[in-house]
C-alpha positions in Angstrom: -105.2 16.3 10.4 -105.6 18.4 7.3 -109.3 19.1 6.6 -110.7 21.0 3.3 -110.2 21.3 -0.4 -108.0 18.8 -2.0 -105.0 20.7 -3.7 -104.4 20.2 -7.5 -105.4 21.0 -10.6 -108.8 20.0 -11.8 -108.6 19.1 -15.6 -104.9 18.5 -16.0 -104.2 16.7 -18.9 -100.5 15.7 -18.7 -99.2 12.3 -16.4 -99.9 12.4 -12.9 -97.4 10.5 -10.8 -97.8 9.5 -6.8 -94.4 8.1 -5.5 -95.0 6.1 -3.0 -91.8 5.4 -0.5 -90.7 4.3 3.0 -88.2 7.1 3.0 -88.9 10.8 3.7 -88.0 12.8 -0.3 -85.0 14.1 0.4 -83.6 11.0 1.3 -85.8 8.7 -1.4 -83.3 7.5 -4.6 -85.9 8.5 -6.8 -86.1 12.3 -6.0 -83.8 13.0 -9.0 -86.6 11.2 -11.1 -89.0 13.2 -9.0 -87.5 16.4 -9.8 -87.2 15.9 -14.1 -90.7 14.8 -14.3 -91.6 18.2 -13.0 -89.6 20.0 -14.9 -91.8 18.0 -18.1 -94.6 19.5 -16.2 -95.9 16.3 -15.1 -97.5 16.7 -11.5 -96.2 14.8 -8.6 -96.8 14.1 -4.9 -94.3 12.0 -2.5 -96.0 9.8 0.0 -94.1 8.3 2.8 -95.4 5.3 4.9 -94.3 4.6 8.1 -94.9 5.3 11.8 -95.2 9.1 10.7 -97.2 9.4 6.8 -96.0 12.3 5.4 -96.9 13.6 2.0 -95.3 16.2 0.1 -95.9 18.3 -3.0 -94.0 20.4 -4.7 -94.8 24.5 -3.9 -97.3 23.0 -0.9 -96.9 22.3 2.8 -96.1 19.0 3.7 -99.2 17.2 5.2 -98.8 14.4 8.1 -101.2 11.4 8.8 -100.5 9.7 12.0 -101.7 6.7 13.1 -104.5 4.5 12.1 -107.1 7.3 11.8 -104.6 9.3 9.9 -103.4 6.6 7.8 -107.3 6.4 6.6 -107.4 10.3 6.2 -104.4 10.2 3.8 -105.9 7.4 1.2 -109.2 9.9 1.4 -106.9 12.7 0.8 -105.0 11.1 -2.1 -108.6 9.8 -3.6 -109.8 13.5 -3.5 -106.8 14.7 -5.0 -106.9 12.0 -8.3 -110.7 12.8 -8.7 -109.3 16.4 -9.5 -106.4 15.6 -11.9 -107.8 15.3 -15.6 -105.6 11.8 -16.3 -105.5 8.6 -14.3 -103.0 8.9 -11.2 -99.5 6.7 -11.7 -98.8 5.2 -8.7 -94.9 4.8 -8.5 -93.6 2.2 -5.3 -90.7 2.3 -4.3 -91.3 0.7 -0.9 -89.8 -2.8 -1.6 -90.9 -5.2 1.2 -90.6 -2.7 4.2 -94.3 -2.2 4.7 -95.5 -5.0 2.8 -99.0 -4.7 4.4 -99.5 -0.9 3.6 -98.5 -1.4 0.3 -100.9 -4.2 -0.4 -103.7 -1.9 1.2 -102.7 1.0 -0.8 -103.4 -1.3 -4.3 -106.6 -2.1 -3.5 -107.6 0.9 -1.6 -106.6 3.7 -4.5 -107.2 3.4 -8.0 -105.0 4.1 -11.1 -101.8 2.3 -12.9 -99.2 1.0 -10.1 -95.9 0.4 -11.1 -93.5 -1.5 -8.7 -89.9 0.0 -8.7 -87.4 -2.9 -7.8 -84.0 -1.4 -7.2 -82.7 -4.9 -6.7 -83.5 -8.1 -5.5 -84.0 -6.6 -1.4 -83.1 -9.9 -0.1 -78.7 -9.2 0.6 -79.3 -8.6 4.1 -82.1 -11.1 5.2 -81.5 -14.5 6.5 -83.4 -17.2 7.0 -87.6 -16.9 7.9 -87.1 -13.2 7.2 -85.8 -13.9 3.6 -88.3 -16.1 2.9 -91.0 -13.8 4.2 -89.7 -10.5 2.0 -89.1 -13.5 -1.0 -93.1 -13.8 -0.9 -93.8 -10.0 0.1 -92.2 -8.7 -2.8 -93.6 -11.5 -5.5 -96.9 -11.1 -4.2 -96.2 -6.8 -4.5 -95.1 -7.2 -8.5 -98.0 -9.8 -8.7 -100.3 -7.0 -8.1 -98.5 -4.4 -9.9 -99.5 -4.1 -13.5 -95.8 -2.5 -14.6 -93.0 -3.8 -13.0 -89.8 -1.7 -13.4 -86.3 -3.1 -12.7 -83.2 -0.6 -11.6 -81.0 -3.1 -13.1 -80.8 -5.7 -16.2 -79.8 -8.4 -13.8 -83.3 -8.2 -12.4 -84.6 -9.4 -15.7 -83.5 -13.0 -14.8 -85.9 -12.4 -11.9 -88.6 -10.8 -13.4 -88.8 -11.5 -17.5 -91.9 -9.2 -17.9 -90.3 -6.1 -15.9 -89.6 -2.9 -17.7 -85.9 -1.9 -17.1 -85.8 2.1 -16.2 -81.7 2.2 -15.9 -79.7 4.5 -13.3 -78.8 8.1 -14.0 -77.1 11.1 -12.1 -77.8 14.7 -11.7 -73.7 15.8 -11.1 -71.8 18.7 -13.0 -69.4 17.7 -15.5 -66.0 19.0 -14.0 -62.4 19.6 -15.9 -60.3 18.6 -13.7 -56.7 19.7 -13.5 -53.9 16.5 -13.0 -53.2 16.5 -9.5 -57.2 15.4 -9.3 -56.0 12.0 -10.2 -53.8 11.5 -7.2 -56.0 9.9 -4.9 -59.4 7.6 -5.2 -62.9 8.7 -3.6 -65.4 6.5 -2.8 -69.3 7.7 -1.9 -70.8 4.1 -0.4 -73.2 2.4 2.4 -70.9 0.8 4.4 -72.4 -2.9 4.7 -72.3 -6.3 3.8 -71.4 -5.7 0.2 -68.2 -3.5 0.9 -65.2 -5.2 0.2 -63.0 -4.4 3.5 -60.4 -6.8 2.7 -59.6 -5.3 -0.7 -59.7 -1.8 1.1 -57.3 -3.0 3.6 -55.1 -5.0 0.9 -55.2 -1.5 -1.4 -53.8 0.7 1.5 -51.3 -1.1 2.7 -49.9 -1.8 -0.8 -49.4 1.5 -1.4 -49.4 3.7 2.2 -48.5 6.9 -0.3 -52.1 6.6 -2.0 -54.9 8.3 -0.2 -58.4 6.6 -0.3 -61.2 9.3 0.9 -64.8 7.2 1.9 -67.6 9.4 2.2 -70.7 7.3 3.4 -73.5 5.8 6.2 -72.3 2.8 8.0 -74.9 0.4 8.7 -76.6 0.6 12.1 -78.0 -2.7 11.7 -75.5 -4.8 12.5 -72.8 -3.9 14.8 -69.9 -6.0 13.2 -69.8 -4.1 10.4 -69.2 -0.9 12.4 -66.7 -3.1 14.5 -64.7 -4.2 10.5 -64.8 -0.8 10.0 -63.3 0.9 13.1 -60.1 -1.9 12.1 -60.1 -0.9 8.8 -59.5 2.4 9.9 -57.2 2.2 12.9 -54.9 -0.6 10.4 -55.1 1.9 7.8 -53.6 5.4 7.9 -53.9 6.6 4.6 -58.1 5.8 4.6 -59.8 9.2 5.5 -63.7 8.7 6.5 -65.5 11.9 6.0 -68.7 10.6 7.4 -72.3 10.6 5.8 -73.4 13.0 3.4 -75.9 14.8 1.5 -77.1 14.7 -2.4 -76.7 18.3 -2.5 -73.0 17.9 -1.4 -71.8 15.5 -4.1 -71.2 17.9 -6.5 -68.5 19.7 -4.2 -67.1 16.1 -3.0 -66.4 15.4 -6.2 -65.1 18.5 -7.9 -61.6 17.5 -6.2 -61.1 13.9 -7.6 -60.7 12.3 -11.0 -61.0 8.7 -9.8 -64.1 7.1 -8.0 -63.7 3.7 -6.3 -66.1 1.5 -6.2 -64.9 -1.6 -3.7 -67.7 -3.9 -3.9 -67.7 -7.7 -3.2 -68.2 -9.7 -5.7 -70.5 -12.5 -4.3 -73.8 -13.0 -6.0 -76.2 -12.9 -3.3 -75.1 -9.5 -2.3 -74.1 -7.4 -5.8 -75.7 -9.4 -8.7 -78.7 -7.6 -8.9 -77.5 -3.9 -7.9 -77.2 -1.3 -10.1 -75.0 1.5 -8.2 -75.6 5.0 -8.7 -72.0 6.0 -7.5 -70.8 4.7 -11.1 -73.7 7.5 -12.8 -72.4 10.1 -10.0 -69.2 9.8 -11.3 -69.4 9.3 -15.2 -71.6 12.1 -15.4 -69.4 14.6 -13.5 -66.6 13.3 -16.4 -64.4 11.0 -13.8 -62.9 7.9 -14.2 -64.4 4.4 -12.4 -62.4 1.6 -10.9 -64.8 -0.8 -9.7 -64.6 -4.5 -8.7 -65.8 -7.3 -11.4 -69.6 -7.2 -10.7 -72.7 -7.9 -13.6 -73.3 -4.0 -13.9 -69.4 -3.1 -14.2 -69.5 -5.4 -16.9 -72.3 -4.2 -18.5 -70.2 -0.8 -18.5 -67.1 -1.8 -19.1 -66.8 0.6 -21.8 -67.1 3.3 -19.7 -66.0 1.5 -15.9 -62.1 0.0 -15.6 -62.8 -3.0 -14.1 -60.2 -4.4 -11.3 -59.8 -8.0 -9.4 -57.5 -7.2 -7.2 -56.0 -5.3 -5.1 -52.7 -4.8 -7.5 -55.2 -4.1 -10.5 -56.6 -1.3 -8.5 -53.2 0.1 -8.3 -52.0 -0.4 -11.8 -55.7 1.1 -13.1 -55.3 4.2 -10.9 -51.1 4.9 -11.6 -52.0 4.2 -15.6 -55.2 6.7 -15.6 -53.3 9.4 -13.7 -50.0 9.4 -16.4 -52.1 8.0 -19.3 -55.0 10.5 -20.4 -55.3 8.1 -23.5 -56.1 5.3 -21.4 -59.0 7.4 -19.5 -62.5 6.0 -20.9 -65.0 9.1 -19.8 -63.4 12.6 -20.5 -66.2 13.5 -22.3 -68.8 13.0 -19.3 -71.9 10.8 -18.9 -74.9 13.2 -20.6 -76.7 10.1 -21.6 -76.8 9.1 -18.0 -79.3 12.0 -17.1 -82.2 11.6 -15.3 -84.4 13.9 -18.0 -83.8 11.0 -19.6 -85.8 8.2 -17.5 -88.3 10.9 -16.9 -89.2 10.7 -20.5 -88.7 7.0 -20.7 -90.8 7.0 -17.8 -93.7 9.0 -19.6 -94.0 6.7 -22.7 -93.7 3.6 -21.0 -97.0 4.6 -19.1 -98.4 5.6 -22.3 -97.6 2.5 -24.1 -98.9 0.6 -21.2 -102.0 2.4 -21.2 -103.2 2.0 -25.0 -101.6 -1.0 -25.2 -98.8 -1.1 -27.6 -95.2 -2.5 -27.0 -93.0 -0.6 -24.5 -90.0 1.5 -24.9 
């Protein structure tokens, strides 16, 4: 266990912001975020709670805090370390309901402002006792969470005093030549909320039009794996690439012009989710087919919005011979995560003097 002086800088003035996670950084959604409040010199530290407690900040080793003793050590640790930074410490979760009980502790244990991040509504794959057990987790979480922040608008209808910090990308804007429009791409978690059936109706409608699925299939329930191994075997022109990284999306994506984004439109399992595959693609300048969802309509502008299987066809042949029809040549620069950072920073600052949020 790490023993010593608490790292940081004693009499920093700017915002000080503690992420809080159940996933290691390089696989947390909000390390984009992460990354443009640094670069606004803001100082930042990752935490993530689990079986292993890891804590990471930037231009330091990584500390880890096993077990219960550990677990202990890494509260004093983080207590050390806000006594030394000049502002009051932001405390940023982004746990949802996976450690309920940690996350409770951590409120009452460390001091500051704590802001609950709710990416959506974290109940599209629970059933039964255990939905009603994250239901209560996660109101009694925002209950003691001063700022609540919501990924996506939908949320609102959920939580009416949230603050709504939207999505955003870090990709490159490409030019892309013609022959990038050929085919569709899709980056996605294959689960409950991937539409198979369309997939499967899409392919065999047109066998000459490649679909290429880069993505993690859920673990957690075998059936899906099972739907997919169908999908794949039934369909000959879908190519699975397998999972893949953040730092490899840029390189995926430099080689197609049309992102597909086949989700199911039921609204226990897509109402409240915000995608970051359409900010991937609109702000590397590509062109979005995506099922009728709330947050494809709230883009509509931007997203070509299909309900069917022949619409996705149609949408794809017309944005491939029609560059007039295309609705994001120009890229997505207002979907950068500089953005939310700043965002971010004065919604703290309002909260803290008290005046009306961004």
């Amino acid at each position: 266990m790490p023993t010593g002086t608490t790292e940081g800088e004693s009499g920093h003035l700017g915002e000080a912001f503690c992420f809080i996670s159940s996933r290691l950084l390089e696989t947390d959604f909000r390390k984009p975020l992460i990354d443009a409040l640094l670069t606004k010199g803001c100082q930042v530290w990752h935490v993530r709670v689990g079986r292993r407690n890891i804590l990471t900040k930037p231009n330091a080793r990584q500390l880890e805090f096993n077990g219960v003793c550990g677990f202990v050590t890494l509260i004093r640790y983080i207590n050390r370390a806000c006594a030394n930074w000049g502002s009051p410490v932001v405390f940023i979760d982004t746990t949802g309901a996976f450690v309920p009980l940690r996350s409770v502790m951590l409120r009452f244990l460390l001091g500051g402002l704590w802001c609950f991040d709710i990416f959506d509504n974290l109940l599209y794959d629970a059933r039964g006792l255990n939905r009603f057990k994250r239901s209560v987790q996660i109101a009694l979480l925002a209950h003691l969470s001063p700022i609540q922040i919501v990924l996506s608008k939908e949320m609102l209808r959920l939580f009416p005093e949230a603050y709504h910090l939207d999505n955003a990308a870090h990709t490159t804007h490409f030019i892309r030549p013609l022959d990038a429009y050929r085919d569709l791409v899709s980056l996605f978690a294959i689960d409950e909320r991937f539409d198979f059936e369309l997939v499967r109706r899409l392919a065999q409608l047109a066998p000459e039009l490649k679909i290429h699925l880069y993505g993690r299939i859920a673990s957690n329930d075998p059936s899906i794996r099972d739907h997919f191994e169908k999908l794949r075997t039934s369909c000959r022109n879908l190519s699975y690439h397998g999972e893949y990284r953040s730092t490899e999306v840029d390189a995926i994506l430099a080689n197609f012009g049309i992102g597909f984004t086949p989700y199911v439109t039921n609204s226990q399992l897509t109402d409240f989710i915000n995608p970051d595959k359409y900010y991937l693609f609109l702000k590397s300048a590509m062109e979005v087919i995506s099922t009728d969802i709330p947050q494809a309509r709230r883009l509509k502008d931007r997203v070509h919005i299909a309900r069917s299987a022949h619409e996705v066809l149609a949408l794809a042949s017309r944005i491939k011979t029609d560059a007039n029809f295309r609705k994001n040549q120009e890229g997505g620069n207002e979907f950068d995560w500089a953005r939310r950072a700043e965002e971010l920073i004065q919604l703290v600052r309002s909260r803290r003097v008290g005046t009306t949020a961004i």
